[in-house]
C-alpha positions as CSV (number, residue, x, y, z in Angstrom):
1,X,-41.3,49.5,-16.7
2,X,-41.7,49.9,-20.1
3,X,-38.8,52.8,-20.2
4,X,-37.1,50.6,-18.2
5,X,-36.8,47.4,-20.8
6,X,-35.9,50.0,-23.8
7,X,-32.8,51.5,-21.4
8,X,-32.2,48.0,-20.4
9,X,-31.6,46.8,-24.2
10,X,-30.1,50.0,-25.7
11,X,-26.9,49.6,-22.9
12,X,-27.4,46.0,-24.0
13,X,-27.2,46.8,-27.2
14,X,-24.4,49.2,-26.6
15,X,-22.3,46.5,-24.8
16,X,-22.6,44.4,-27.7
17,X,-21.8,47.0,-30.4
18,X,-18.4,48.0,-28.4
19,X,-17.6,44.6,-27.3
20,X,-18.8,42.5,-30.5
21,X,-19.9,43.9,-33.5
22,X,-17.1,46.7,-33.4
23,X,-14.5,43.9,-33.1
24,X,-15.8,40.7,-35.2
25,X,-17.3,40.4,-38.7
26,X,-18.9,36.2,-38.8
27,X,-20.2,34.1,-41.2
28,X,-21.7,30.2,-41.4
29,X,-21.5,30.6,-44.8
30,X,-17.7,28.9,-44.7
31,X,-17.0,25.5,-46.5
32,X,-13.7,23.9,-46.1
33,X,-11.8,23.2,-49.7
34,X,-8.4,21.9,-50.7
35,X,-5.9,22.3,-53.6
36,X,-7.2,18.9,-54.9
37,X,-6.0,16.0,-57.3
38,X,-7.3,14.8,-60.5
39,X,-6.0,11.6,-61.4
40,X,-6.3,11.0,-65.1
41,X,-4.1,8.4,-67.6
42,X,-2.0,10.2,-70.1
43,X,-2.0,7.3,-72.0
44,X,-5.2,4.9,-72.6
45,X,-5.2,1.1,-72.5
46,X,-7.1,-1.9,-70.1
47,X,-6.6,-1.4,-66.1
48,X,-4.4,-4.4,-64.9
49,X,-4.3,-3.4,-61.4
50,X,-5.7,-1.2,-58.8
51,X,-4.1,-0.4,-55.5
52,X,-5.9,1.7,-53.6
53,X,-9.2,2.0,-52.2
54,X,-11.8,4.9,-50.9
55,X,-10.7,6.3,-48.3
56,X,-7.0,5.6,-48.3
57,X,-4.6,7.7,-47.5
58,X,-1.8,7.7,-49.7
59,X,1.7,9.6,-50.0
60,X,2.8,11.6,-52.5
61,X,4.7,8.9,-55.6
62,X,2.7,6.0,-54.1
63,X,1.2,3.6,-57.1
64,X,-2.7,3.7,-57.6
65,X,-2.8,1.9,-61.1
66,X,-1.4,0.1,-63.4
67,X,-2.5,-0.2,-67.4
68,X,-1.8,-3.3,-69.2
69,X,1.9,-2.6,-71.0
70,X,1.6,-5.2,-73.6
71,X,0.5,-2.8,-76.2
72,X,3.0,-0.2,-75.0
73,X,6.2,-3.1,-74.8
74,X,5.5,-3.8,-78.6
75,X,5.1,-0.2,-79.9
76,X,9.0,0.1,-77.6
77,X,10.2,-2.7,-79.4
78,X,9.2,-1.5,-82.8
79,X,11.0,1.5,-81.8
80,X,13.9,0.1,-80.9
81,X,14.1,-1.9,-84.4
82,X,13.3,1.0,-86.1
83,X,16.2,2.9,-84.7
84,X,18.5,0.2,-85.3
85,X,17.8,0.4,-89.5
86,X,18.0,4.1,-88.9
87,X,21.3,4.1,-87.6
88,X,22.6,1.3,-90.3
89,X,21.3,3.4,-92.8
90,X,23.3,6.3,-91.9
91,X,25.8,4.7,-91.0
92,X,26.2,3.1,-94.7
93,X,25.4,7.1,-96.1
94,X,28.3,8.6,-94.0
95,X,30.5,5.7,-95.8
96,X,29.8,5.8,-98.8
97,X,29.4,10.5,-98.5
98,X,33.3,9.9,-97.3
99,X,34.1,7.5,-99.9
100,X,32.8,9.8,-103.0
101,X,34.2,12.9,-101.4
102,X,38.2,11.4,-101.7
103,X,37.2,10.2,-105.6
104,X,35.9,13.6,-106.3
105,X,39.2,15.4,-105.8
106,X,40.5,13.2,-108.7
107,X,37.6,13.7,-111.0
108,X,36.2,10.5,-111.0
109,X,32.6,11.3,-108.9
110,X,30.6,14.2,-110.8
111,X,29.5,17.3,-108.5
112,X,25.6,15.9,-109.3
113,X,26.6,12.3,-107.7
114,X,27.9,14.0,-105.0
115,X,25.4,16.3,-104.4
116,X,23.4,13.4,-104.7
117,X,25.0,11.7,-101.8
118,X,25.1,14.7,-99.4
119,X,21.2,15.2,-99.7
120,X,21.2,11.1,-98.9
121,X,23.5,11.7,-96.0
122,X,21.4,14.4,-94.4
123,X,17.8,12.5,-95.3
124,X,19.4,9.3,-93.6
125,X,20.4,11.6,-90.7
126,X,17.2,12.9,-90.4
127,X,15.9,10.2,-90.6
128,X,17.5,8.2,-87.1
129,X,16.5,11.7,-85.4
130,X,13.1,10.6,-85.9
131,X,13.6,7.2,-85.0
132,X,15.1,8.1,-81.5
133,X,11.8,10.9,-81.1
134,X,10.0,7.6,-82.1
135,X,11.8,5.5,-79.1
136,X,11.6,8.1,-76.8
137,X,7.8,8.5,-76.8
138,X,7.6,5.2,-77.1
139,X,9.8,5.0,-73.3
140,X,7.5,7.7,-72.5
141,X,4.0,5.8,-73.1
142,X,5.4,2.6,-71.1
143,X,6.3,4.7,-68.6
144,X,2.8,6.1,-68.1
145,X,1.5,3.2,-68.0
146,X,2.2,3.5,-64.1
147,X,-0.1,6.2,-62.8
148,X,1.4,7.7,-59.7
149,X,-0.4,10.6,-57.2
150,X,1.5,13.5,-57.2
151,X,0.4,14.5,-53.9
152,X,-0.3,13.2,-50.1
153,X,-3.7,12.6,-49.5
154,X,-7.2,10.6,-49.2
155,X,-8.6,8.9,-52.1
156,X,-11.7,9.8,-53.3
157,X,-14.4,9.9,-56.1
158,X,-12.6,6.2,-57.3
159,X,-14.4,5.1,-60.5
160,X,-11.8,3.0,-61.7
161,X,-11.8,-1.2,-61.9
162,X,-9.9,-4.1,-63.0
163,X,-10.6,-4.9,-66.2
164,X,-11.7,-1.8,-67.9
165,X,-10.3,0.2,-70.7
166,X,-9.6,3.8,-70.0
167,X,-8.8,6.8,-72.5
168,X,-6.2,9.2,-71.9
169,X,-7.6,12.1,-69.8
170,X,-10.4,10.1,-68.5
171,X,-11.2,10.3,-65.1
172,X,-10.1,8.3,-62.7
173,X,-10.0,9.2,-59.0
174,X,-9.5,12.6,-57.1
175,X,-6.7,13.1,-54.1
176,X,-8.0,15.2,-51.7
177,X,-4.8,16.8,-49.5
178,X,-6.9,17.2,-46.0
179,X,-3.5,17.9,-44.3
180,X,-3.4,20.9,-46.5
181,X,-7.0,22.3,-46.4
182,X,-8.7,25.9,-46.1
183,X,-12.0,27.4,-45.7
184,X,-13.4,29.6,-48.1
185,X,-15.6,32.1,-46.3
186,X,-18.6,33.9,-48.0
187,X,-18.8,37.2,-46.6
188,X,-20.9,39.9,-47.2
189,X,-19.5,42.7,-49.6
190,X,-20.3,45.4,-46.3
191,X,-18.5,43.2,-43.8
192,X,-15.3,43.7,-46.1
193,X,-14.3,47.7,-46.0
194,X,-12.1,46.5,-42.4
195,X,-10.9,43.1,-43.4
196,X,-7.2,43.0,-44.2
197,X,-4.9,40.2,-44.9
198,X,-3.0,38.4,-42.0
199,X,-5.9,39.3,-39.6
200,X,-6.9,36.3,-37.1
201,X,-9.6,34.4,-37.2
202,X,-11.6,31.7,-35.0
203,X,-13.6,28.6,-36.7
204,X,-16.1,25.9,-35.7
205,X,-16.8,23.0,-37.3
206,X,-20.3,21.6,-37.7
207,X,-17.9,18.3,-37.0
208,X,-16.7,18.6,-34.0
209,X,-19.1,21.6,-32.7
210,X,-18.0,24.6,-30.3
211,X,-15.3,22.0,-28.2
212,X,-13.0,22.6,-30.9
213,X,-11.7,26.1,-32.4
214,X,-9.6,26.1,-35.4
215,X,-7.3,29.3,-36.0
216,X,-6.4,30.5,-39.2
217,X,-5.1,33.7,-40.6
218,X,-6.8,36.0,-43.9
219,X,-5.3,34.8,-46.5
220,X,-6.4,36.9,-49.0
221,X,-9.6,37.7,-51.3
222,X,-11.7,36.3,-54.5
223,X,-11.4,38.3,-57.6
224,X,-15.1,38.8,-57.9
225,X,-18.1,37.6,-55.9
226,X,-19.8,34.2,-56.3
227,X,-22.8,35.4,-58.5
228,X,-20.0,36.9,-60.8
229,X,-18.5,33.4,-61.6
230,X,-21.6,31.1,-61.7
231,X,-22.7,29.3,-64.2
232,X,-25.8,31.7,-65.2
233,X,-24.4,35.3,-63.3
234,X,-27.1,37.9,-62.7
235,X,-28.0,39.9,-65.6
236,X,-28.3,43.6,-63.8
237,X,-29.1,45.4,-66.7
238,X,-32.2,43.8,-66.8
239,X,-35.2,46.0,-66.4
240,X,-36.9,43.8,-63.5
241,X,-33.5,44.0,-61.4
242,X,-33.7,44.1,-57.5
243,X,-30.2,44.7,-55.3
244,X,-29.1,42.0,-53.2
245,X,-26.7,42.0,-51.2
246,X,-23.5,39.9,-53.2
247,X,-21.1,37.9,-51.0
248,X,-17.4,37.5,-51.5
249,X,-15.3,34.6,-50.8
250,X,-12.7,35.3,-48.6
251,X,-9.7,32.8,-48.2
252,X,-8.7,31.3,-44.9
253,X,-5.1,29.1,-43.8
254,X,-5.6,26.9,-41.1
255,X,-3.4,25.9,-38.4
256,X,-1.3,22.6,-39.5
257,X,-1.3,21.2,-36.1
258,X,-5.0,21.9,-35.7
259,X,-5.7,20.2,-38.6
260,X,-3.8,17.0,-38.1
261,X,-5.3,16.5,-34.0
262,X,-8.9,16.9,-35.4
263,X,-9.3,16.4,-39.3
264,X,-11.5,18.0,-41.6
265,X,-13.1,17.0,-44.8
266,X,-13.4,19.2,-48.4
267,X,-17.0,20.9,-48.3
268,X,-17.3,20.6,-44.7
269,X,-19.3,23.4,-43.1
270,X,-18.0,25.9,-40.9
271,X,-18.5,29.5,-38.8
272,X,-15.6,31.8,-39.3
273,X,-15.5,35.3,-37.2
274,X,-12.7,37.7,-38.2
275,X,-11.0,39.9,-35.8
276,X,-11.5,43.1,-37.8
277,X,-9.7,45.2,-34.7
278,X,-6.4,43.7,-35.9
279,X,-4.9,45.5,-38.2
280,X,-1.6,43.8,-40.5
């Protein structure tokens, strides 16, 4: 009996090694990520309004704040005044340059007054190219005082009210693209040396369970493993050092269609098993 059991598992064994473990490399270590949004102010001043809410799903130009522009209309029309005096100014230089230039072919303007009146000409020119850099930053801060999303997607992380001030390059909410998402997949570095790009793979979600396989595609490979890029990485040459096993994160697309009939979430969890037999 006993000789029995061991013949019993080794063809069991067998049949799984041809049919499973020769054919499919797996993981649960598999989160789902996106190409996310920061949503910071490039200019700072007092939030007048806020449009959108957790949760919301927003297109890609849609309005999520608005700064007060009070500050940012006067600085505009201080520009805009300062440009005007600008251009008077050289206005009044290139008459008076042209003026001095016809008296000096009869003698009556010396080559210093002239000179004189050419370096005027070109400071006064200078000058209104300033003022119109001036204006045009000024445009440029009104202008931001609309914040925008650049992308389609879900708001999250909001931590933005009515009422308070913000700095430039503060934080504000994040956009996360769901319709766009991947997983990244933490293999093993020896479940690697038959993985290739464009090889097939099946997913389940902790989500919706093992109803619903997702199908994605190898999309390619991390330039290093995890412990490489954390914040404290291993320090091998140290003379207490034990070998572990590293894993590398391995990139996977998802199906568009999949993802829009049952959507996902950035950090969900996942199981991803690679079809290693494929070859691309």
């Amino acid at each position: 009996m006993l000789a029995l059991a061991a013949a019993l598992g080794a063809i069991g064994y067998a049949i799984y090694w041809a049919s499973e473990a020769q054919r499919f490399v797996s993981t649960d270590n598999a989160y789902v990520n996106a190409d996310t949004a920061e949503i910071t102010p490039l200019a700072g001043g007092p939030v007048a309004r806020v449009y959108v809410e957790n949760t919301q799903t927003v297109r890609a130009g849609d309005v999520l704040v608005e700064l007060d522009p009070s500050d940012a209309q006067l600085a505009l029309a201080q520009a805009n005044a300062d440009l005007a005096r600008a251009e008077a100014d050289y206005a009044r230089a290139q008459s008076d340059l042209a003026r001095r230039r016809g008296l000096a072919a009869t003698g009556a303007v010396s080559p210093e007054e002239l000179s004189a009146m050419q370096n005027s000409y070109a400071a006064s020119g200078a000058a209104r190219e300033a003022a119109r850099a001036r204006l045009e930053a000024a445009q440029l801060t009104l202008s931001r005082m609309t914040i925008r999303t650049p992308i389609a997607g879900v708001v999250s992380d909001k931590s933005v009210d009515v009422g308070q001030r913000v700095d430039a390059g503060a934080h504000l909410m994040v956009i996360a693209p769901i319709d766009h998402a991947y997983v990244d997949a933490n293999f093993k570095e020896n479940q690697l040396p038959r993985v290739t790009v464009g090889q097939p793979v099946i997913l389940h979600s902790d989500l919706y369970g093992s109803q619903v396989a997702f199908h994605g595609r190898v999309a390619g490979f991390s330039g290093g493993t995890g412990a490489a890029f954390s914040l404290i990485p291993a320090q091998n040459a140290s003379g207490n050092w034990i070998k572990v096993v590293q894993r590398v994160p391995v990139r996977i697309n998802l199906d568009a269609a999949e993802l829009r009939a049952h959507p996902l979430r950035v950090g969900m969890s996942m199981d991803a098993r690679i079809d290693i037999s494929s070859r691309h």
